[in-house]
C-alpha positions in Angstrom: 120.9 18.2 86.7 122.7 18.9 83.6 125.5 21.3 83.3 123.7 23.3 80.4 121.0 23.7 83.1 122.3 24.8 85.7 124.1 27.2 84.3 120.5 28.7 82.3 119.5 28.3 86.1 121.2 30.5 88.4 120.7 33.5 86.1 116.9 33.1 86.2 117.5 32.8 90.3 119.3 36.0 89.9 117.0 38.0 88.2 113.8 36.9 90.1 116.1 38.5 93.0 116.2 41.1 91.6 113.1 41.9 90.3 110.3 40.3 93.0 109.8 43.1 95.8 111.3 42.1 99.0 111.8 45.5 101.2 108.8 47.1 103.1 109.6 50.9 102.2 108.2 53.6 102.3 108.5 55.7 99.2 109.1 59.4 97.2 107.5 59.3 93.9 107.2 62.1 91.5 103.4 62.4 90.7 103.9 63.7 86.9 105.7 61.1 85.8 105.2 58.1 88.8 109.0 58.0 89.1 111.3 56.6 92.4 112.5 59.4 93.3 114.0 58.6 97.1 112.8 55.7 99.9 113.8 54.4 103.0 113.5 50.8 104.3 111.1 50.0 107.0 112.3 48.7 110.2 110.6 46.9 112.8 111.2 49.7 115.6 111.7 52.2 112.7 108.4 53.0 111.0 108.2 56.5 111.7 109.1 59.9 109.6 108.4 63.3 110.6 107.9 66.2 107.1 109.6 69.7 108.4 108.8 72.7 106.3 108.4 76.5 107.1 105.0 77.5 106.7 104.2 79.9 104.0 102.3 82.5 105.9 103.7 83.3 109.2 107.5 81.6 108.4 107.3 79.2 111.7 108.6 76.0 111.3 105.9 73.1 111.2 106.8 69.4 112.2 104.6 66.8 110.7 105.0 63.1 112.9 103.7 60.0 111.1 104.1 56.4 111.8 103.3 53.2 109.4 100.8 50.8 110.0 101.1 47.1 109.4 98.5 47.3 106.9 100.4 50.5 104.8 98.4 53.0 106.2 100.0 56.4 106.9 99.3 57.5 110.6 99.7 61.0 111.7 100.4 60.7 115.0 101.7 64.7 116.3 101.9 68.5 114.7 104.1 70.6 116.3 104.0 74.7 115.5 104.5 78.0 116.7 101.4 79.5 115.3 97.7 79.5 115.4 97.0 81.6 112.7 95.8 80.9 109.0 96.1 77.5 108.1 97.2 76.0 111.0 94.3 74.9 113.9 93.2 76.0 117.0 92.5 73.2 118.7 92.8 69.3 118.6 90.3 67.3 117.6 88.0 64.2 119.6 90.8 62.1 121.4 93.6 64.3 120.9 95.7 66.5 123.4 96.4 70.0 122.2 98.9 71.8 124.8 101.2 74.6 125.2 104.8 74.3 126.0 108.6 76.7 125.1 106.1 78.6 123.1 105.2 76.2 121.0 101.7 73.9 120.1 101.6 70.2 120.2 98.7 68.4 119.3 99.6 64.9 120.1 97.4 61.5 120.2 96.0 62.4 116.4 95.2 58.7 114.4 94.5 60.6 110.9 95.1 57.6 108.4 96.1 58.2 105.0 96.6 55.4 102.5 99.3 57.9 101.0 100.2 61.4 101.3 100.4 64.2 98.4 102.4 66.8 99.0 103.6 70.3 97.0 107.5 70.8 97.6 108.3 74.3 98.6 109.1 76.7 95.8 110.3 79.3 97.6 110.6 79.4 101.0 109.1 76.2 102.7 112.3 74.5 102.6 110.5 70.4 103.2 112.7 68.1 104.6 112.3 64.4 105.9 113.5 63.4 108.7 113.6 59.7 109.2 116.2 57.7 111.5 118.6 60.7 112.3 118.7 61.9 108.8 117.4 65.0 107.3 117.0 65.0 103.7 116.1 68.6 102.0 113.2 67.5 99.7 114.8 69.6 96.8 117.8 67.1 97.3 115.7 64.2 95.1 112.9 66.7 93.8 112.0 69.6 92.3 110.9 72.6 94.0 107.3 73.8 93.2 107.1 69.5 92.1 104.0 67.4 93.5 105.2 63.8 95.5 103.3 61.2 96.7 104.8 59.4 99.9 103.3 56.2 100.5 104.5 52.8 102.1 105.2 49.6 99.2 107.5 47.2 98.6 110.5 47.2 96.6 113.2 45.1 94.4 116.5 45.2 94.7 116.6 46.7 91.4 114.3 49.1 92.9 116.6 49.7 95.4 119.6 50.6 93.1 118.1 53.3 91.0 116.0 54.8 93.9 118.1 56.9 96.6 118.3 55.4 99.9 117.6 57.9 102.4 118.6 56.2 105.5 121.3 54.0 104.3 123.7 56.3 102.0 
């Protein structure tokens, strides 16, 4: 191979690096203007997240557990909470466990599948943060408060990578 080709070549190698998706992730985009905003990689024995927020009408803390499919589908999988009233339920559904325990409801065994989730960042005092790995990430630490997000599992580049924040690895 030429010299004069070789050296048109390994740029081109380098930029389809960077630019053909690569990492399963799973993603924080702002939903005004579809914008990276934050992600974390997927790991094999790493695909789960949990969303922690204060609820806005009794001011209990609420833990949201999801898991990733294979397929990209988001999995709740458990809601923890201190209380029954509005907005939270009562009772689990068919095939899932609701119980009691330290004062505080679990309803466990829950296979609600979402192909992304939407969510409404806390203005004032729900306080969302992400919990994934052993970090936890304030949700006003990459968005805006009162700012709508969509979460949701997809591949990305390396350039990707660069401008996003990594919330696992930084």
């Amino acid at each position: 191979m030429p010299r004069c080709l070789k050296l048109l070549f390994i740029p081109f190698i380098i930029i389809i690096l960077l630019a053909v998706p690569i990492t399963d992730s799973v993603t924080i985009e702002s939903q005004k203007e579809h914008k990276l905003l934050a992600f974390f990689p997927l790991r094999a024995a790493d695909s789960r997240f949990q969303i922690v927020y204060t609820h806005s009408i009794h001011h209990s803390e609420v833990k949201e557990s999801y898991r990733v499919l294979k397929n990209g589908t988001i999995r709740q999988t458990e809601l923890e909470y201190e209380d029954t009233a509005v907005g939270m339920p009562a009772n689990a559904e068919e095939g899932e466990t609701f119980r009691m325990k330290d004062g505080k409801y679990y309803i466990r065994n829950m296979k609600r599948d979402f192909p992304w989730i939407d969510l409404s960042t806390g203005q004032v005092s729900a306080d969302h943060r992400l919990v994934a790995g052993e970090k936890v990430t304030p949700f006003k630490e990459f968005a805006e408060p009162g700012s709508v997000v969509r979460i949701k599992k997809r591949k990305l580049s390396l350039w990707q990578q660069w401008k996003g924040v990594n919330l696992v690895d930084r």
